[in-house]
C-alpha positions in Angstrom: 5.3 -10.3 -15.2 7.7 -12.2 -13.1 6.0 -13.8 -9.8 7.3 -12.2 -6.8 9.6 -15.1 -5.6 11.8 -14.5 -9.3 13.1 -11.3 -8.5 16.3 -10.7 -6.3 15.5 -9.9 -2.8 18.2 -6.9 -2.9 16.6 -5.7 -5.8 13.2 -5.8 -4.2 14.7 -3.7 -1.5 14.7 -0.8 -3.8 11.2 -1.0 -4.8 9.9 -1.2 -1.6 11.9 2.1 -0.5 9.9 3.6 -3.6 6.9 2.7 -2.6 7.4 4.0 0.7 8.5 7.2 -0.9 5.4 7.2 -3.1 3.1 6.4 -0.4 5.2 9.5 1.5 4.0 11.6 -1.3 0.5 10.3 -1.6 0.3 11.0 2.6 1.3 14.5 1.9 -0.6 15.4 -1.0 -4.1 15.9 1.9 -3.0 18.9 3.0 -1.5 20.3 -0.5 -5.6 19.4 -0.8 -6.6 21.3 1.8 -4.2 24.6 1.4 -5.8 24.6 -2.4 -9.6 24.0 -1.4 -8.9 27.2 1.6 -7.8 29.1 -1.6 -11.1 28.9 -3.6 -10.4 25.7 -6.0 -12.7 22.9 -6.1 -12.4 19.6 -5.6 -12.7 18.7 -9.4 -11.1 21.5 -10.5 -7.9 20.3 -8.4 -7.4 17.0 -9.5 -8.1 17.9 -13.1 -5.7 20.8 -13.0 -3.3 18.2 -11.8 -4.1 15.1 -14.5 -3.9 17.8 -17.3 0.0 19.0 -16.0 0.7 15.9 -15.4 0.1 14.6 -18.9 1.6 17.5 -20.8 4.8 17.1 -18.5 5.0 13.3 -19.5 4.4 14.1 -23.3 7.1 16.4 -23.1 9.2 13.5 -21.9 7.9 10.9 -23.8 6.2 11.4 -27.2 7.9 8.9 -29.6 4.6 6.7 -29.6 0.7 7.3 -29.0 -0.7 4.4 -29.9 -0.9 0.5 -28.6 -0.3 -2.3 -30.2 -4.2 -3.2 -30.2 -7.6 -1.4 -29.5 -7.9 -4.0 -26.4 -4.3 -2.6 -24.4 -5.9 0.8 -25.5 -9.1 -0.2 -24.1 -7.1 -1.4 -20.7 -5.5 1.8 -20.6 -8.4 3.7 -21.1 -10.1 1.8 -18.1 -6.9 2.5 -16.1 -7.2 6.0 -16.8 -11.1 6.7 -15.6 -10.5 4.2 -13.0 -7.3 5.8 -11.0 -7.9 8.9 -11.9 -11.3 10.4 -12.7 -13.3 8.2 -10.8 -11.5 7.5 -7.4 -11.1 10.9 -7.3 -14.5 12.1 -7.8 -16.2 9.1 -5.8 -13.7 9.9 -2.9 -14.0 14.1 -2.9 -17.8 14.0 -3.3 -17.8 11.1 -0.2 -16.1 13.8 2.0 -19.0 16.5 1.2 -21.5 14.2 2.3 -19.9 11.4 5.1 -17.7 12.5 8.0 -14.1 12.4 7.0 -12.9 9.1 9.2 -15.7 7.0 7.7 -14.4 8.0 4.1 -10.7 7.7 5.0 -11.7 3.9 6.7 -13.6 2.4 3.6 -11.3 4.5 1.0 -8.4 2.3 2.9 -9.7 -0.9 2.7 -8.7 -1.3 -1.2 -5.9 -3.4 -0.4 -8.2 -5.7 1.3 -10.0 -6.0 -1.6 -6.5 -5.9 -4.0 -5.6 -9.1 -1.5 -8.9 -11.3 -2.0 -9.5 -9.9 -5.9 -5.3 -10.5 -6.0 -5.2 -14.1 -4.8 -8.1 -14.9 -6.7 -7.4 -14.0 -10.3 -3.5 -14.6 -9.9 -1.4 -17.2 -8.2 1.8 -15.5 -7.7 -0.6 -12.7 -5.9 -1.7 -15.5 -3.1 -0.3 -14.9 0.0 1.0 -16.9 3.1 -0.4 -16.8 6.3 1.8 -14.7 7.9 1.6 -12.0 5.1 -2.0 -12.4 5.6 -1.2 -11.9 9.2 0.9 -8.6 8.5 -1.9 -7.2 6.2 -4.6 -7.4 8.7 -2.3 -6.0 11.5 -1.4 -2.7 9.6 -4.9 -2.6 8.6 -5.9 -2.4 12.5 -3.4 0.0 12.8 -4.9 1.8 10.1 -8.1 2.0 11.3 -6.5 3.6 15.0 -4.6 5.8 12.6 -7.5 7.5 11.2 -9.6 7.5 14.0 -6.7 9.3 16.5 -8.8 8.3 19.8 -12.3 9.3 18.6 -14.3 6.0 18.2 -17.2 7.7 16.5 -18.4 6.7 13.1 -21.8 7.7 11.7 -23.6 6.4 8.9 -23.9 8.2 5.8 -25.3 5.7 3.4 -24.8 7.6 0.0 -21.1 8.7 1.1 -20.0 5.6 2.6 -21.3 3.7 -0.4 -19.1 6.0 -3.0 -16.3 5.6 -0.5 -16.4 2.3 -1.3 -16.9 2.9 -4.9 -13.6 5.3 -4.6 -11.9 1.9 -3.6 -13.1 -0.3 -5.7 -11.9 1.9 -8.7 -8.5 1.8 -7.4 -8.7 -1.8 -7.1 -9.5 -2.2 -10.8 -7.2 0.3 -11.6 -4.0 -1.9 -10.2 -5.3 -4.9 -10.7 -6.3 -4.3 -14.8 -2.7 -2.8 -15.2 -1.1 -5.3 -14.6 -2.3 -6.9 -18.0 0.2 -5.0 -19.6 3.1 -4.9 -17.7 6.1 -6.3 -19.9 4.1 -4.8 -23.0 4.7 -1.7 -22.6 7.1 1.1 -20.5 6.0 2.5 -17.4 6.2 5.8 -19.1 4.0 5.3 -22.2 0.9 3.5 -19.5 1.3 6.2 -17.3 1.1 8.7 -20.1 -1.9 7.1 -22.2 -3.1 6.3 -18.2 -3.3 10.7 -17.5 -4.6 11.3 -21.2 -7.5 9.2 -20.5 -7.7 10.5 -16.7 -7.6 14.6 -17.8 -10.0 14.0 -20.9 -12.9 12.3 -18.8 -11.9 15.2 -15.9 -12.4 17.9 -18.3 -15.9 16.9 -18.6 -16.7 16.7 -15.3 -14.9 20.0 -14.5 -17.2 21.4 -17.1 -20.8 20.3 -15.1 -19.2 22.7 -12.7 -20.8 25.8 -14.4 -21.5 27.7 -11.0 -17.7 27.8 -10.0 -14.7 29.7 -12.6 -11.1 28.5 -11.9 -9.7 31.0 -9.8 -6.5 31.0 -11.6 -5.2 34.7 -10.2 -4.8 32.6 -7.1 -1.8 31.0 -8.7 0.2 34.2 -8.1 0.6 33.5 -4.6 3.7 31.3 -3.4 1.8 28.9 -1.4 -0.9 27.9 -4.5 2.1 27.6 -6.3 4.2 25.5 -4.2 1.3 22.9 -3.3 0.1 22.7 -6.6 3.3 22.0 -7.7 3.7 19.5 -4.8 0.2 17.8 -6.3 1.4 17.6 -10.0 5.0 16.9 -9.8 5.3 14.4 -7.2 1.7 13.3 -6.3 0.8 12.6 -9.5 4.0 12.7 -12.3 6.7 11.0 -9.6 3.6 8.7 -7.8 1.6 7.1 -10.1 5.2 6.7 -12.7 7.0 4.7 -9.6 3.9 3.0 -8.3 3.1 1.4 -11.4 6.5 0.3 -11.6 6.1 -1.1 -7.9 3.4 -3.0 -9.2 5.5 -5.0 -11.9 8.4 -5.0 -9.5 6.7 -6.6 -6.3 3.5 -7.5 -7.2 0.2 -5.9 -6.7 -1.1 -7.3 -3.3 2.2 -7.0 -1.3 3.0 -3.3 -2.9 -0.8 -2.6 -2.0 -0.2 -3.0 1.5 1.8 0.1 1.6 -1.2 2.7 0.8 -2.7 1.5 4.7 0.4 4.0 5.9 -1.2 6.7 3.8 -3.4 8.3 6.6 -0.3 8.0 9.0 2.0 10.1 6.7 -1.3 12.2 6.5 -1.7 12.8 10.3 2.5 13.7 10.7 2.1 16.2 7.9 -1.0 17.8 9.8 0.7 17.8 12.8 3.7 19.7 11.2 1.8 21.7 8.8 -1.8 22.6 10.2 -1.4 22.1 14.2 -3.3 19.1 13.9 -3.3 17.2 17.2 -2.3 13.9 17.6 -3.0 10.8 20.4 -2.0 8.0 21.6 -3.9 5.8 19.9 -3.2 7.1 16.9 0.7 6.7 17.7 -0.5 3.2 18.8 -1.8 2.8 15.2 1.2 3.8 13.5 3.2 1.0 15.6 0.9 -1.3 14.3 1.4 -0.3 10.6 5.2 -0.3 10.7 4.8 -3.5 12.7 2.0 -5.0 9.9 4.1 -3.9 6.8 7.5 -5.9 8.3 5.9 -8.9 9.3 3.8 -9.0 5.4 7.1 -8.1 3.2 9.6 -9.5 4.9 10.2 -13.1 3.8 12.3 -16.1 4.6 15.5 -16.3 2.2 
């Protein structure tokens, strides 16, 4: 993988637009969540409804080749596939039955903390100046006021918090781990063998779910459709094909930085969609984001 310095600084222009488009989708992909879970679907029966469309749409597209070149890439992709897939998603759906929803959005956020320390640590083009270092910890502030929209009330939940973080440090293996094979292999075949790996280890969790039958008449109505459709297509098929690409293109700890605006694009969508209210502070936060994200990826020519 080229280090971040090699690539054209008009070129990395038009990855970070995707990755603020992908983020965009990621931000809106709550409330699709939420319209889904008020029409009888589980958690685990969403997101593996969604890996399993998602992977039969990319085989459609791609399905020239199915294996790698060794059982170690396989095993890599494998990883990637219970790792940003199953896993985060479980960890992070079972944290919101148990913790309130601000703890689990603040620890599920910190990942690209931990993508910056992990980052810097295992490569050297990941490392950082000070004043990216700067810019991360200033969106992550605004993050935090993001999330908590004025009320500064956290309460512990031990067992949630703990696979909150969990949820995060799955993602965190997840990007960092793919990178291995960027170069190796297209952004379509990783994401493909990626959502194989993701919908078979779903399927089996899906199936623990004895007690609760997929309400599938509830696809019928326009708004299941539509937000399922919203889930698979761009959440999943558009978002995880571009951001892996971001990855290669930018680098993982910078393009990282983006997912802090996640609860921000969240919080706009409620307030459009749902009625959600929103307050200063949390406005204050999403100054602090924009603000953040500028001063980390913008660099000196």
């Amino acid at each position: 993988m080229k280090s971040i310095s090699a690539t054209p600084s008009h070129g990395l222009a038009f990855w970070h637009l995707l990755a603020i488009v992908t983020v965009a989708f990621w931000g809106t992909s709550f409330v699709s969540t939420k319209v889904l879970l008020n029409h009888d679907f589980s958690a685990v029966q969403i997101f593996t409804l969604r890996f399993v469309v998602t992977y039969f749409l990319l085989l459609a597209i791609s399905h020239k080749r199915f294996r790698c070149e060794n059982w170690k890439h396989e095993l890599i992709l494998f990883i990637c596939g219970l790792t940003g897939c199953t896993l985060y998603f479980w960890a992070e759906n079972t944290a919101l039955s148990i913790s309130p929803s601000s703890n689990v959005s603040l620890i599920v956020c910190t990942n690209p903390l931990l993508i910056m320390i992990f980052g810097g640590l295992i490569y050297k083009s990941e490392r950082l100046c000070k004043r990216q270092i700067l810019g991360c910890v200033i969106t992550f502030i605004g993050m935090v006021l993001v999330v908590l929209n004025g009320k500064f009330i956290l309460k512990l939940s031990p067992v949630g918090d703990l696979l909150a973080f969990g949820s995060a440090c799955m993602w965190t293996v997840y990007s960092l781990i793919l990178r291995k094979l960027n170069g190796i292999y297209s952004t379509l075949f990783m994401s493909r063998k990626m959502f194989f790996y993701g919908a078979l280890s779903s399927i089996l969790v899906m199936l623990t779910e004895t007690e609760k039958s997929v309400p599938w008449q509830n696809f019928a109505e326009p708004v299941v459709a539509f937000n399922f459709l919203c889930l698979t297509v761009f959440s999943s098929l558009c978002g995880y094909l571009v951001w892996n690409k971001v990855l290669e293109k930018i680098g993982t700890v910078l393009a990282s930085n983006y997912i802090y605006a996640i609860p921000m694009v969240t919080i706009i969508t409620a307030v459009i969609a749902l009625g959600e209210h929103i307050t200063s502070v949390a406005i204050a936060g999403a100054v602090a984001i924009v603000a953040g994200m500028v001063l980390a990826e913008w660099k000196h020519k």
